[in-house]
C-alpha angles and dihedrals in degrees: 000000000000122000100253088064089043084053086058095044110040088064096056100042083053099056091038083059088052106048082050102060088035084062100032084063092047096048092053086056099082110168118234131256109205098083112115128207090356129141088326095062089057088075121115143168084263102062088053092102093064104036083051093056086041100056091033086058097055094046093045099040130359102045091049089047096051086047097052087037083058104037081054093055095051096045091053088046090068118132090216093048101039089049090049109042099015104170097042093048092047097045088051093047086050086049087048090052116070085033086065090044091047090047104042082053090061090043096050088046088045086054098050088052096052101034113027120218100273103035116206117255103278095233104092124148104210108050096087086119101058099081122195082010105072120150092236083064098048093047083055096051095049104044106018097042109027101060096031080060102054093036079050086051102045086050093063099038082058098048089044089054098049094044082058101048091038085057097051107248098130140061087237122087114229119280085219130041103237094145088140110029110062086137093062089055081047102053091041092053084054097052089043081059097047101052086036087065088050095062090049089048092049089053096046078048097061085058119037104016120085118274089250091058080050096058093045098063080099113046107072091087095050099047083057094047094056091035085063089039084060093043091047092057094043087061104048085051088057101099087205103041111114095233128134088217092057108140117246111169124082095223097051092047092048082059097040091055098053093040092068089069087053084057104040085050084058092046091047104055091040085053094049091050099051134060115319092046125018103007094050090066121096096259115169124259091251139018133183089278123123130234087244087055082045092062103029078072103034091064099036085088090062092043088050093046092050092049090050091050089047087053096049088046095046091053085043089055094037083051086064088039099241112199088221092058109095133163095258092054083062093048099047092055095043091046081054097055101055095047087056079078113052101071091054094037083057096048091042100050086038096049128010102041094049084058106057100117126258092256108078084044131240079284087076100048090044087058089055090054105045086053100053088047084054099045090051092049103052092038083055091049091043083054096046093046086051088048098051090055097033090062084053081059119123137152086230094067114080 
């Protein structure tokens, strides 16, 4: 590769290396959530105006920006395309470069204003009037969305960097040895952009979607996590599944069989209340819920998740007839499970089926109830079938 092409590169590559380690070191700086009261406290009803300008500013403005400044810079760090047309695509990459700086910066300053440096907990109890600025959006702003941001932009700094120097268009060799692999860079900087969008989405998201979208960013883990849990089960069941964790005893298998309906029931409601049912509808951006009910839903995913995997693991350990495996121990999992329930059954039946809109009619509404009253009353005859075997339980049964 000639000079004038390295006079293009070396540049780029440069400034690629320093935005990564700007926003490395700002990524590392993850702001701590154990303040309490503080910054976030100081909100009023006052200060709404200018919240309001604020937040309208960076969905209007700031975050498309970010996502057409991105989507530009992968499309000029195409192989084809940089092999092809080298200096254009290299002079527009060098033009990209200080805009998403720029605008990362505003959007760094936008996001202090809004959300200090050390956000209040999001649980609090007396924020149900602040509408899109509820301190459970803000919290997730600020800690789910800031950093995410800044560790998304320095992977694909990185991968840009490397793409340039892989395809020679630097003085300086490769610091990988990737001579084989372009493809690989190529694949990783599109999943950097991917998961880059995301994070723009999710932060759109804690402004304009509904409070029960909200409470769902964190819930797509934990969905996975019980739908292996459920799968897992479903194996070891199979008599003639090879498995080691196949179950044997009688009296495990009669537990493990009634404890799939138990897991398809949490699959079920999570299911209903995300995308694809009440979620889906048109839902306002705020209700009269507060940032503790929020939570309280948004974590009951993960709790669910935790009591599922206790109870995989306690019929695993009662398979190999472990001394330290009794029949409380059953019913104080599965008694767990179903209060986890209750708190966002409540939120969901007080304050997110009341608001469907008019449109659809009180029918609609009517369905949504009928099915969470379904729903209640099978989970808590799924729990009492599983009671009734699990105090038969002993260590002396095969």
């Amino acid at each position: 590769m000639d000079g004038p092409i390295y006079q293009h590169g070396d540049p780029v590559a440069r400034q690629f290396k320093d935005l990564q380690r700007k926003y490395f070191l700002r990524a590392a700086r993850l702001p701590n959530p154990t303040y309490l009261e503080d910054g976030l406290a100081a909100l009023s009803i006052h200060e709404f105006r200018t919240q309001e300008t604020l937040a309208n500013h960076l969905l209007s403005s700031l975050l498309p920006l970010l996502q057409g400044q991105i989507n530009s810079l992968s499309l000029a760090l195409d192989p084809a395309s940089l092999r092809n047309q080298p200096v254009p695509n290299l002079d527009l990459i060098s033009n990209i470069q200080p805009e998403i700086d720029d605008n990362l910066e505003q959007i760094k300053a936008l996001l202090n204003t809004l959300c200090p440096e050390h956000p209040t907990l999001p649980n609090r109890t007396d924020d149900y009037g602040l509408k899109r600025f509820k301190f459970c959006r803000l919290y997730r702003l600020k800690i789910y969305c800031e950093v995410p941001l800044s560790c998304g932009m320095c992977e694909i700094f990185q991968a840009a960097d490397e793409l340039i120097q892989q395809v020679v268009f630097t003085s300086e060799p490769p610091i990988h040895d990737y001579s084989h692999d372009i493809e690989s860079i190529k694949n990783r900087l599109h999943g950097s952009v991917s998961r880059a969008s995301d994070t723009i989405k999710m932060m759109a998201d804690c402004f304009q979607a509904s409070e029960l979208v909200v409470a769902q960013q964190l819930w797509t883990s934990q969905r996975l996590e019980v739908e292996n849990q459920f799968r897992s089960i479903v194996k070891n069941l199979n008599r003639s599944a090879d498995s080691d964790g196949k179950y044997l005893r009688q009296s495990v298998i009669r537990l493990a069989k009634l404890s799939l309906l138990i897991f398809k029931l949490c699959k079920i409601f999570f299911a209903k209340l995300s995308e694809r049912g009440l979620a889906h509808e048109r839902l306002p951006v705020h209700t009269e819920i507060s940032s503790e009910q929020v939570e309280i839903l948004a974590q009951s995913a993960e709790l669910v998740a935790k009591d599922l995997q206790e109870l995989k693991d306690y019929l695993g350990l009662a398979n190999r007839q472990n001394r330290d495996v009794t029949s409380d121990g059953f019913l104080r999992i599965v008694n767990s499970l179903r209060n986890r329930f209750e708190a966002p059954l409540f939120a969901v039946l007080i304050h997110f089926i009341p608001s469907i809109p008019d449109t659809h009619g009180l029918d609609h509404q009517k369905y949504y109830q009928n099915w969470c009253l379904t729903w209640h009353n099978l989970m808590a005859l799924a729990v009492h079938n599983f009671t009734l075997v699990a105090k038969t339980y002993t260590n002396n049964i095969p």
